[in-house]
N, C-alpha and C positions, 0 to 999 in steps of 0.2 A: 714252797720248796722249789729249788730248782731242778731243772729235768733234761734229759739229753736229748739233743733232736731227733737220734732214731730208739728205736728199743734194744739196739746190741750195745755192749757194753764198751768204747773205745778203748781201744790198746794204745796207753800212753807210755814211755821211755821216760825214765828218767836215769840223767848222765850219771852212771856211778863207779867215777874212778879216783873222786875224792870230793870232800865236803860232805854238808847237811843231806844227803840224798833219801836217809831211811826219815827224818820228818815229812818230804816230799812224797816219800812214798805213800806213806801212812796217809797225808792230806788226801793224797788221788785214791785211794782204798776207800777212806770214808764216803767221798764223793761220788762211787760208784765203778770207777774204772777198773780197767784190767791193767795192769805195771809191770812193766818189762825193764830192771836192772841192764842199763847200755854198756857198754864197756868195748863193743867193737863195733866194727861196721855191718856185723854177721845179726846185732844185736839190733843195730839202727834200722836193717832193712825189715825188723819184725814190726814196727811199731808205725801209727801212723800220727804222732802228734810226741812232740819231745818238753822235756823240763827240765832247764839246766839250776841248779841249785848253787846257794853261797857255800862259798869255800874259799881257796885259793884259786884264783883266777890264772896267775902265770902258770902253775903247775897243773892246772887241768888244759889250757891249752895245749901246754907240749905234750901233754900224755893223749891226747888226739892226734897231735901230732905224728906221733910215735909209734902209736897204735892206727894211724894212716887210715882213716876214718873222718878225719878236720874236713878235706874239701869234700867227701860226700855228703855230711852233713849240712855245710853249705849252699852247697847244688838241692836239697831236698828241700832247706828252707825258703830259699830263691824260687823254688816250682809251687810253693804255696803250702807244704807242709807247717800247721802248725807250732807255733814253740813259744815256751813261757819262758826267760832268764830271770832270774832271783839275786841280786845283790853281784857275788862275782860271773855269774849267770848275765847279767846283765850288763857287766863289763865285756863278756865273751862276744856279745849279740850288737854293743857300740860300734855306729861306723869309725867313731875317733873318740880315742882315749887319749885324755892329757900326759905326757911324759912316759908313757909307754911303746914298746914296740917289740910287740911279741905276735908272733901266730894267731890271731884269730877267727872269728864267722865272720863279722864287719859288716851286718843286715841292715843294722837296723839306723836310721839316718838320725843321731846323735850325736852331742858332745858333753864327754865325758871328765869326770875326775874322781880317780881313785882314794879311796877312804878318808871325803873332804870331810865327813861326818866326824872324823876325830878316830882315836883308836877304841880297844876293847873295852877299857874304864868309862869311855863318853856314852858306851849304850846308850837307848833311851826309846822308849815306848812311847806312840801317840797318837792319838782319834784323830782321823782324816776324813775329809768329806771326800765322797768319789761322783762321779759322773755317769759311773755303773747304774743301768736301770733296773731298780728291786735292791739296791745297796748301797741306801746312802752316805753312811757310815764304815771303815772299820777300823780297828787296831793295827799299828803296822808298830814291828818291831826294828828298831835301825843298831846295826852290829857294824861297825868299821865300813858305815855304807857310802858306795859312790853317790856322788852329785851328777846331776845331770846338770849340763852348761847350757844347752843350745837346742832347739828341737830344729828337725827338716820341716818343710811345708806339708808333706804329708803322716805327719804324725799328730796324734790326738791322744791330748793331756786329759788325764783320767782321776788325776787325784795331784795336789801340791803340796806340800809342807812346807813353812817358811817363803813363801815364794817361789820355789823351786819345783820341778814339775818331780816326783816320784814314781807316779804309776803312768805306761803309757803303752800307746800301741800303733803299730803301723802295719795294715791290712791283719795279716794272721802271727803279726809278730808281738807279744808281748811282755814288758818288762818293766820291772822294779825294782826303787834302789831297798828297799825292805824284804824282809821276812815273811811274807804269809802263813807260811807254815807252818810257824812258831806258836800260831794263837789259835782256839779252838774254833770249829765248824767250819772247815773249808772253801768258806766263802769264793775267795778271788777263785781257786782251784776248781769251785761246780760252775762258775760261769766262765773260767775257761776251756771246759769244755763243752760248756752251752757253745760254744762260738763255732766247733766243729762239725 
């Protein structure tokens, strides 16, 4: 089983102003943590490690936007705050997304393309080998998920499908064009916050 580096329980965030967030919650509850529902910046400053979850990715930007919380969130992730993006989560967290231009974090040194995976009918579930030590395996579920085009030099590719990298991470930043949270025993979610 996996375990957290200290014995207090981490105060995770996850963004909840639209999308998948109560799956996300539910994954970080089983895994141990403490869940703080984000929704401001009043919200962000409670938490020390965030999870942005699938949804709509244009509409959860500007509603950070909006709610004028986007560049603090930024500035936190930039000082080394942890953060996991999930699908449009990880659209949010791409330094470049193809044919888009909208508000976002822009962290994480990628290139992107939104919902190359096909739409809602294309779903498709699939065993992926990962790079994860103690997890060689899981299930990743893809919902209208982005592709990753491009990795920077400092990113590390953690899982592929089809060639393509899907899970990856750059220092405490990490993301996936899939689902974790969709599939039982919160794998990816207890060794992200092993990382903390």
């Amino acid at each position: 089983m996996v375990g957290f580096a200290s014995d207090r329980k981490p105060s995770v965030g996850v963004l909840a102003l639209q999308g998948d967030y109560a799956a996300h919650k539910a994954a970080l509850l089983e895994a141990g943590a403490e869940v703080v529902e984000v929704r401001s910046g009043e919200d962000l400053a409670k938490v020390r490690a965030m999870v942005i979850p699938g949804g709509e990715s244009t509409v959860m930007a500007s509603l950070m936007e909006r709610f004028a919380f986007l560049e603090e969130f930024r500035r936190r992730i930039l000082s080394g705050m942890p953060v996991f993006g999930t699908c449009a989560g990880l659209i949010l967290l791409a330094a470049r997304v193809e044919k888009w231009n909208r508000p976002s974090l822009a962290v994480l040194d990628i290139d992107l393309r939104r919902n190359a995976y096909g739409t809602q009918v294309d779903s498709f579930r699939a065993r992926l080998k990962t790079k994860i030590p103690g997890i060689p395996e899981i299930e990743a579920v893809f919902i209208r998920a982005p592709k990753i085009l491009s990795c920077g030099p400092g990113i590390e590719i953690l899982a592929f499908h089809d060639g393509a990298p899907v899970l990856v991470r750059q220092g405490s930043i990490l993301g996936a064009s899939f689902h974790p949270e969709l599939v039982p025993g919160a794998l990816i979610h207890r060794w992200f916050l092993d990382s903390f």
